[in-house]
GUGU-9084 format. One record per atom (N, C-alpha, C): x, y, z; residue number from 1; atom name; residue in three letters. Coordinates in Angstrom, 2 decimals, decimal comma. Layout:
! GUGU-9084
(filo (X; Y; Z); NUM; "CA"; "ALA"),
...
! end
This chain:
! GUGU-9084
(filo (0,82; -1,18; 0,00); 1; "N"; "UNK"),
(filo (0,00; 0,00; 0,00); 1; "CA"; "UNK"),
(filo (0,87; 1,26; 0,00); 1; "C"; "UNK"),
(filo (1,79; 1,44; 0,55); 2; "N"; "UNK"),
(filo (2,86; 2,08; 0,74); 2; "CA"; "UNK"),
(filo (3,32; 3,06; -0,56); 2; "C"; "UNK"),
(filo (3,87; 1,46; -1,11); 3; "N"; "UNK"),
(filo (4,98; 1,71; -2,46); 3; "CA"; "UNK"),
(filo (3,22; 2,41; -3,61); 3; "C"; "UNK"),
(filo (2,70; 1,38; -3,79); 4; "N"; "UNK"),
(filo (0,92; 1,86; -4,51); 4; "CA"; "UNK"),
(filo (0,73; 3,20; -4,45); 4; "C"; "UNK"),
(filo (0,90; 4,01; -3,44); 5; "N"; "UNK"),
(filo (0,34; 5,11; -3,04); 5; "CA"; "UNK"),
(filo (1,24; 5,91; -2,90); 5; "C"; "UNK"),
(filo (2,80; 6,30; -2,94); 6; "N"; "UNK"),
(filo (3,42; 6,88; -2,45); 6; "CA"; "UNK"),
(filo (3,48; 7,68; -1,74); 6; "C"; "UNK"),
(filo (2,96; 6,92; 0,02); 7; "N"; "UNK"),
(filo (2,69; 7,50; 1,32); 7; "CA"; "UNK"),
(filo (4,26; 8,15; 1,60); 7; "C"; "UNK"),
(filo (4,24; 9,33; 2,14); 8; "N"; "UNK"),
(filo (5,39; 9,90; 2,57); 8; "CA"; "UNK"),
(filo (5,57; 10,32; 4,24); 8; "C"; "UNK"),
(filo (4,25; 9,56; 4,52); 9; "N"; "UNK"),
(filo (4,43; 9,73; 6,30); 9; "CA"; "UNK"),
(filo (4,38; 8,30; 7,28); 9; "C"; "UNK"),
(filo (4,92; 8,06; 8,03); 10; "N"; "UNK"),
(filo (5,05; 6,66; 8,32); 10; "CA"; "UNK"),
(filo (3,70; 6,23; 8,55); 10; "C"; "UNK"),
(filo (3,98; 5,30; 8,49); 11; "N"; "UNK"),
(filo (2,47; 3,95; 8,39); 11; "CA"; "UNK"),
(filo (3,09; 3,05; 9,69); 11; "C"; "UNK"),
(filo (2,00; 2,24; 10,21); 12; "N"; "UNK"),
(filo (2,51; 1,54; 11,47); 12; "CA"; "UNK"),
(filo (1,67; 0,22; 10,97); 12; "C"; "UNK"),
(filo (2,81; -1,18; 10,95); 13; "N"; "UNK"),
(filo (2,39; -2,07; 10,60); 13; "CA"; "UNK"),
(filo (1,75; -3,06; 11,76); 13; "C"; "UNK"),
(filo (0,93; -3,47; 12,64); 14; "N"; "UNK"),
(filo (0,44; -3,80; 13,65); 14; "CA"; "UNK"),
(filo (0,06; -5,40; 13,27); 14; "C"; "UNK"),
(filo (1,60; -6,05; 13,40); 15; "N"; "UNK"),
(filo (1,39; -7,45; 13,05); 15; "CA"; "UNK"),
(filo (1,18; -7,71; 14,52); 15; "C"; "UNK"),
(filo (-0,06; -8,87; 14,28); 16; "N"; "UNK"),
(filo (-0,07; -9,67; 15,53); 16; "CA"; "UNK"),
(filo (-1,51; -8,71; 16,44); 16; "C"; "UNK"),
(filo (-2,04; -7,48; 16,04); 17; "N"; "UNK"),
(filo (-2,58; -6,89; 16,62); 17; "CA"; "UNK"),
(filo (-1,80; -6,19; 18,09); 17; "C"; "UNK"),
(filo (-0,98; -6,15; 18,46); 18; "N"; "UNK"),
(filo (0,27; -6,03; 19,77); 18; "CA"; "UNK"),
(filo (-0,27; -4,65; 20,02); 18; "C"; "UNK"),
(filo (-0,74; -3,82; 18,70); 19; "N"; "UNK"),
(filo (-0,36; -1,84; 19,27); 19; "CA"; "UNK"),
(filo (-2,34; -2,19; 19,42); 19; "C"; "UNK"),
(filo (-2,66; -3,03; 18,91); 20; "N"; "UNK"),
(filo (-4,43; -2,34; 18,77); 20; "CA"; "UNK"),
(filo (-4,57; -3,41; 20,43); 20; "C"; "UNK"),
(filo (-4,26; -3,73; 20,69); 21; "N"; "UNK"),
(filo (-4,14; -4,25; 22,26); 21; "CA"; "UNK"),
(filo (-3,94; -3,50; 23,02); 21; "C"; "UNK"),
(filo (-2,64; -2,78; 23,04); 22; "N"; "UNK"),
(filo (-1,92; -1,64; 23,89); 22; "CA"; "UNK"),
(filo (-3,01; -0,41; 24,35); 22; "C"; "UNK"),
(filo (-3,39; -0,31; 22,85); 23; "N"; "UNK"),
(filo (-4,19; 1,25; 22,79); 23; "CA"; "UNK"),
(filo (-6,05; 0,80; 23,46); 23; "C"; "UNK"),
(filo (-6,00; -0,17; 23,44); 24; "N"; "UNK"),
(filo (-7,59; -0,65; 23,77); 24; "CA"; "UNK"),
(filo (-8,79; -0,33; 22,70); 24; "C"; "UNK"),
(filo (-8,00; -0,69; 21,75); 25; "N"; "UNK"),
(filo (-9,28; -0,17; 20,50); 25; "CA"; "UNK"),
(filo (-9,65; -1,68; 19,46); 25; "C"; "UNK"),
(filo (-9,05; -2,66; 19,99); 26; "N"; "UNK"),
(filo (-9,32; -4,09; 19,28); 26; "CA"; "UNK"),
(filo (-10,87; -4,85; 19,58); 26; "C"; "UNK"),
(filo (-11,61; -5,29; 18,74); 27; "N"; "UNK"),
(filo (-12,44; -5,56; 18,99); 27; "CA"; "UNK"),
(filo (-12,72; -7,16; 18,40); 27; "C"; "UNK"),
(filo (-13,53; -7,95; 19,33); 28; "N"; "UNK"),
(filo (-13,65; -9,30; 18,18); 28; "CA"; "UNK"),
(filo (-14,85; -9,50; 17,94); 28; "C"; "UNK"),
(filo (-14,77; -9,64; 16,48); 29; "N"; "UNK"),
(filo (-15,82; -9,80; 15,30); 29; "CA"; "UNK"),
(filo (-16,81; -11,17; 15,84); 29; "C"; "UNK"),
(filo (-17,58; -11,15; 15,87); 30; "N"; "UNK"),
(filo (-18,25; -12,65; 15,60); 30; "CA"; "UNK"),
(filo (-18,16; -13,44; 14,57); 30; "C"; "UNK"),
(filo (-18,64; -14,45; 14,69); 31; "N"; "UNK"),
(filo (-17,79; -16,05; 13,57); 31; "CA"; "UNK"),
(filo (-18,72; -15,10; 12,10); 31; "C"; "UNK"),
(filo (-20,19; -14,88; 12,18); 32; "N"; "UNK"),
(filo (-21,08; -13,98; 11,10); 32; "CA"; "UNK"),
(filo (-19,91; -13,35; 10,11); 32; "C"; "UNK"),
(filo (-19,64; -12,41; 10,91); 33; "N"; "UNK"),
(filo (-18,38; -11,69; 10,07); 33; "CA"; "UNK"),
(filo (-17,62; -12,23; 9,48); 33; "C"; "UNK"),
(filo (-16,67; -13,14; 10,56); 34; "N"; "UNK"),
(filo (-15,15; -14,05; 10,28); 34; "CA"; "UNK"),
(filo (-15,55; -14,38; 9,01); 34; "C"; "UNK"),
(filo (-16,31; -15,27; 8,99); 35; "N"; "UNK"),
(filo (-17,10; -15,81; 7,52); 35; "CA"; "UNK"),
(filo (-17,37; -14,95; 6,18); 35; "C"; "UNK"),
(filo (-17,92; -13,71; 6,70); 36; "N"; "UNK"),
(filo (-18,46; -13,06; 5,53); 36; "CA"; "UNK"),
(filo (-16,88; -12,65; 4,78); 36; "C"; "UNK"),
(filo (-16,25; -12,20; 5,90); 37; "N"; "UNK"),
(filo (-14,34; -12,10; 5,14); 37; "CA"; "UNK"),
(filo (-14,02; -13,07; 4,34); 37; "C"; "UNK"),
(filo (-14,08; -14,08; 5,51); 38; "N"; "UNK"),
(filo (-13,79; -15,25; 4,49); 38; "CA"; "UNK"),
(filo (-14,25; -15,20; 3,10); 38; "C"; "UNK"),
(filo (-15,19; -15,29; 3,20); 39; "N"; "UNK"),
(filo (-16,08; -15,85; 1,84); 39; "CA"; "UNK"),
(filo (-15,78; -14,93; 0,92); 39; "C"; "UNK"),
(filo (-15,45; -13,54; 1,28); 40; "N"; "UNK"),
(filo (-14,73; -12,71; 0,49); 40; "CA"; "UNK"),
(filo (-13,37; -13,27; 0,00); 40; "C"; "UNK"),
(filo (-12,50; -13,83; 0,08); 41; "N"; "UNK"),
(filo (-11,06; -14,34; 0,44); 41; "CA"; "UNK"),
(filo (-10,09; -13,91; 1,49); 41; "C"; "UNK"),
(filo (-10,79; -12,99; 2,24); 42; "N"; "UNK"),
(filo (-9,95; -12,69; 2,99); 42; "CA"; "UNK"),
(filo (-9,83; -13,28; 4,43); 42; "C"; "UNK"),
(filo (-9,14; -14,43; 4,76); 43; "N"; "UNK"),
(filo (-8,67; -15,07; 6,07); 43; "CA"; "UNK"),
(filo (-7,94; -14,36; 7,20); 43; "C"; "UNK"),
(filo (-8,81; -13,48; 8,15); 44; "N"; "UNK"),
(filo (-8,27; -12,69; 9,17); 44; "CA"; "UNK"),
(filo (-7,41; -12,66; 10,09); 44; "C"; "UNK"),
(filo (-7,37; -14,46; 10,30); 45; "N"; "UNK"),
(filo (-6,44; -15,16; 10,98); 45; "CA"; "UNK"),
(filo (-5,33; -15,27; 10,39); 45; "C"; "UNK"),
(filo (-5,12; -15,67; 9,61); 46; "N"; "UNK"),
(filo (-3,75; -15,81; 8,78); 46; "CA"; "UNK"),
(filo (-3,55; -14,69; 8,16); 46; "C"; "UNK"),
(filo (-4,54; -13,68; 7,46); 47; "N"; "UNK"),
(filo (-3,65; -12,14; 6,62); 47; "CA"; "UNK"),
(filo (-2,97; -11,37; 7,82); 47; "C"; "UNK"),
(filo (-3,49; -11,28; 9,13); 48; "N"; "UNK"),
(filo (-2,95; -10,81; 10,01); 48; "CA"; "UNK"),
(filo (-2,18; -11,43; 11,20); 48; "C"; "UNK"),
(filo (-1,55; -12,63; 11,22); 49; "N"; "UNK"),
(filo (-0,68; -12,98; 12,05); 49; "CA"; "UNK"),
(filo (-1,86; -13,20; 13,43); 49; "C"; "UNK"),
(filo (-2,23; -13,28; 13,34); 50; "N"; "UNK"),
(filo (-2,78; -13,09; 14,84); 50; "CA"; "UNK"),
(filo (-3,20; -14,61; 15,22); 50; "C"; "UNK"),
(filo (-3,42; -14,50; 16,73); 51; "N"; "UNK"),
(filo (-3,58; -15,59; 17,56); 51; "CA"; "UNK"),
(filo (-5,12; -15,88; 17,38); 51; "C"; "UNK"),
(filo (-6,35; -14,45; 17,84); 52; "N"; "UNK"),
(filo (-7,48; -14,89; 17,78); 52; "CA"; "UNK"),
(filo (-7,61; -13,70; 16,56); 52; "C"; "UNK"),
(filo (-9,30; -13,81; 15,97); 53; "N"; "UNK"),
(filo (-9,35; -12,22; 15,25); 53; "CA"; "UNK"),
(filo (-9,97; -11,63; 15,62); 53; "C"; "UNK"),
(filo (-8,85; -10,23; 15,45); 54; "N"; "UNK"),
(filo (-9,57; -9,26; 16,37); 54; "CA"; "UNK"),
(filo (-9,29; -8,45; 15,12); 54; "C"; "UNK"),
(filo (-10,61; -7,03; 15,39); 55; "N"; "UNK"),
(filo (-10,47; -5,87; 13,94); 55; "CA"; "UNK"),
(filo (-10,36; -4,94; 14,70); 55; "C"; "UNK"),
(filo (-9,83; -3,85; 14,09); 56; "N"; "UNK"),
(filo (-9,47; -2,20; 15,15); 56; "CA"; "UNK"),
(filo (-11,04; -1,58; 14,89); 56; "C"; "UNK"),
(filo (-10,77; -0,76; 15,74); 57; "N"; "UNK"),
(filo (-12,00; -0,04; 16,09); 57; "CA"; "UNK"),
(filo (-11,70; 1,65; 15,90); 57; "C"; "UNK"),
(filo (-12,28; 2,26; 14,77); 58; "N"; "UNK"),
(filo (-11,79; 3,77; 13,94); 58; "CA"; "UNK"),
(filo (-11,47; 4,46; 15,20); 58; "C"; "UNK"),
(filo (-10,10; 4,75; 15,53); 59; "N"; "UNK"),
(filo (-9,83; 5,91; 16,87); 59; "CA"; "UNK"),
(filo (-9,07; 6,95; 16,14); 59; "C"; "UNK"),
(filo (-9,15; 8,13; 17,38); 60; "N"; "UNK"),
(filo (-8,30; 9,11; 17,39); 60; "CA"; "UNK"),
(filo (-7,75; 9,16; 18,59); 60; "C"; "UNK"),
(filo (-6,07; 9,64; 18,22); 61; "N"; "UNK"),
(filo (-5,62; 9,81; 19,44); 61; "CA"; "UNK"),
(filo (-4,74; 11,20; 18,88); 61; "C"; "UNK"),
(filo (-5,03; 12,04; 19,92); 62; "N"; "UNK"),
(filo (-4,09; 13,17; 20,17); 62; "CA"; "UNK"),
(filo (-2,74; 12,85; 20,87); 62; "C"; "UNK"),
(filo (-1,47; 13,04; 20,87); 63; "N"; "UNK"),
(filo (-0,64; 13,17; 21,87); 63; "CA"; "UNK"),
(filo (0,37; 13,89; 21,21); 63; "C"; "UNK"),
(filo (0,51; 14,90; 22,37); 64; "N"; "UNK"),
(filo (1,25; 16,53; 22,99); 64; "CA"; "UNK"),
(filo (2,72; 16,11; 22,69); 64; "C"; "UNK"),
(filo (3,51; 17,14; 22,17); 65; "N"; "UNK"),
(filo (4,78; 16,82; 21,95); 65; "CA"; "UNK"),
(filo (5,79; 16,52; 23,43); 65; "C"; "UNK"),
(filo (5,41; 16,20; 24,60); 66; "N"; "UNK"),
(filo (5,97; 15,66; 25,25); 66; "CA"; "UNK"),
(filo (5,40; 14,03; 25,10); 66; "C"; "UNK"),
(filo (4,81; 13,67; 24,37); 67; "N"; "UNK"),
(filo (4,47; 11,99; 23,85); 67; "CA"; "UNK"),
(filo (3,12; 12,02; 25,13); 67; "C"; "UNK"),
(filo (2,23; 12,71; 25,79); 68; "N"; "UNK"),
(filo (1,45; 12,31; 26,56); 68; "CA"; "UNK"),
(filo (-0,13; 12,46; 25,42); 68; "C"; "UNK"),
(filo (-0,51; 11,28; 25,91); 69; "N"; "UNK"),
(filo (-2,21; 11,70; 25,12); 69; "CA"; "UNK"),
(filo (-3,00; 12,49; 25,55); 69; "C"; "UNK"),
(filo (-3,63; 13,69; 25,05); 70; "N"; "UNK"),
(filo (-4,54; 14,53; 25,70); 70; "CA"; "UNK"),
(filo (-6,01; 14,45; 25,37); 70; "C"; "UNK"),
(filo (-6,01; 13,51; 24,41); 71; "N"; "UNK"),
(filo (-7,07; 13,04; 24,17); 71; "CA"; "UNK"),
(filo (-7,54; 12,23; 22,71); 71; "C"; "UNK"),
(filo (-8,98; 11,24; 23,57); 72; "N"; "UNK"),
(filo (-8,94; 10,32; 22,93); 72; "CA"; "UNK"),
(filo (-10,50; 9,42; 22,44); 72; "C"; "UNK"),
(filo (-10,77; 9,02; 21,25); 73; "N"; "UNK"),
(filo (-12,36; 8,58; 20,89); 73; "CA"; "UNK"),
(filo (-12,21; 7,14; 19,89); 73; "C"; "UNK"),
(filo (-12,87; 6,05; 20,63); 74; "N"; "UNK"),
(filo (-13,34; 5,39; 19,74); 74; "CA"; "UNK"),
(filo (-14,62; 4,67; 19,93); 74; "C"; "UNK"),
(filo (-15,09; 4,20; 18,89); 75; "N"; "UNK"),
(filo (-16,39; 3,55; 18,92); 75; "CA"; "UNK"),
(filo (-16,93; 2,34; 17,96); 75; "C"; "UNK"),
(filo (-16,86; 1,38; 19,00); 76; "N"; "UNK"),
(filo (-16,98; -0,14; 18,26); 76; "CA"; "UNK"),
(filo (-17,95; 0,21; 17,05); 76; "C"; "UNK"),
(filo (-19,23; 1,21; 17,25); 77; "N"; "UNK"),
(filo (-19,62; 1,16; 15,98); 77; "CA"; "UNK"),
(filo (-18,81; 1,91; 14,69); 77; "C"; "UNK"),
(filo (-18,08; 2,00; 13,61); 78; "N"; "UNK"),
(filo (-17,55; 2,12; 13,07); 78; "CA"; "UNK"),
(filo (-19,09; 3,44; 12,37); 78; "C"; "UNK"),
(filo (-19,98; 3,31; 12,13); 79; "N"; "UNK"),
(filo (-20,58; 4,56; 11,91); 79; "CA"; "UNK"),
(filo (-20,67; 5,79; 12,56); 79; "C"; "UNK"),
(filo (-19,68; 5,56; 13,69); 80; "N"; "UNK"),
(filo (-20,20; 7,00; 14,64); 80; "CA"; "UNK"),
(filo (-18,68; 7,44; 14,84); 80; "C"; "UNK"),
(filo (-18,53; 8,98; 14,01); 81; "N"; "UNK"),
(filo (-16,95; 9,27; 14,12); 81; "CA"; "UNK"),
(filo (-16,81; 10,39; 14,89); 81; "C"; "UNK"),
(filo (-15,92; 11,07; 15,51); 82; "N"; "UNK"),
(filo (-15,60; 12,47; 15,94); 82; "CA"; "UNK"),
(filo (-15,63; 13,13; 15,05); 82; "C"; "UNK"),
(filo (-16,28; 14,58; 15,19); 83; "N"; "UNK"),
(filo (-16,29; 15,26; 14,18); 83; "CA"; "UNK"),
(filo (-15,09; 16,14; 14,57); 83; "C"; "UNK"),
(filo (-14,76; 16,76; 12,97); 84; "N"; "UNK"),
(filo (-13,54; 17,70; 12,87); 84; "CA"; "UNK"),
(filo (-13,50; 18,31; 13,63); 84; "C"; "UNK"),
(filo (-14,57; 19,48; 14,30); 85; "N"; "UNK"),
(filo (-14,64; 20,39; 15,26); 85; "CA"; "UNK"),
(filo (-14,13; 19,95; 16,28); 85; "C"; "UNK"),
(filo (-14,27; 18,77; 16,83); 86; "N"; "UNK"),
(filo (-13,87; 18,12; 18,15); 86; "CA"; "UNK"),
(filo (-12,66; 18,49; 18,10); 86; "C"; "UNK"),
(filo (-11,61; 17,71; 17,36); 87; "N"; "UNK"),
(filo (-10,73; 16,96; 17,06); 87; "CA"; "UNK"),
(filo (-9,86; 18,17; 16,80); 87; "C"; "UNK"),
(filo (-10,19; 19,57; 16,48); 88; "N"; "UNK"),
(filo (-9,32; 20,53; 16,45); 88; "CA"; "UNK"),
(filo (-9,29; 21,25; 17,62); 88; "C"; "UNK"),
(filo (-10,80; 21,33; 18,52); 89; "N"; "UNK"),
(filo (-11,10; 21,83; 19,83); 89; "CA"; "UNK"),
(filo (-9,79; 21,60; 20,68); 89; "C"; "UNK"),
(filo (-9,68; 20,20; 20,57); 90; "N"; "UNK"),
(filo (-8,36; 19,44; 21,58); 90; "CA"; "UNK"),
(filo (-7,11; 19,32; 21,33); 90; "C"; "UNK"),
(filo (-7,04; 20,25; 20,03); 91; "N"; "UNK"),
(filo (-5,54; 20,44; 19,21); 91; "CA"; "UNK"),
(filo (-5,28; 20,93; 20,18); 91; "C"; "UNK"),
(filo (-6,18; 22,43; 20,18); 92; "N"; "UNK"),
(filo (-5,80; 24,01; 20,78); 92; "CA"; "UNK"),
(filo (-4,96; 24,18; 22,12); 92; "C"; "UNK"),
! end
């Protein structure tokens, strides 16, 4: 996706799910889903290294140039996002 796109800001590769653990934003799908991937071709278990499958959950995280987070949103439903306004509110 990287090389495809010529991203010029780092990308974070989260084999194993290890950072979507850390951050508390991993969620596990029911078998419904697992399947519907599947049946797509895509094997969640094996494209992603992982032990069980788990899918991330859309977050934002702020953190302050001393590396502390000042703030932070996610929501298992993947339809419900922070809006921009927020998200610049907590730049400031």
């Amino acid at each position: 996706m990287v090389k495809k796109h010529s991203v010029v800001f780092p990308i974070l590769y989260d084999e194993g799910a290890k950072t979507l653990q850390a951050y508390q934003v991993a969620y596990k799908p029911d078998e419904k889903t697992v399947s519907r991937y599947k049946m797509a071709g895509i094997d969640l278990l094996n494209k992603n290294k992982q032990k069980e499958v788990v899918l991330p959950v859309p977050a934002v995280y702020i953190i302050n140039s001393e590396g502390t987070v000042t703030y932070r949103y996610f929501d298992e439903n993947y339809k419900r996002r922070v809006s921009i306004a927020e998200i610049v509110k907590n730049i400031q």
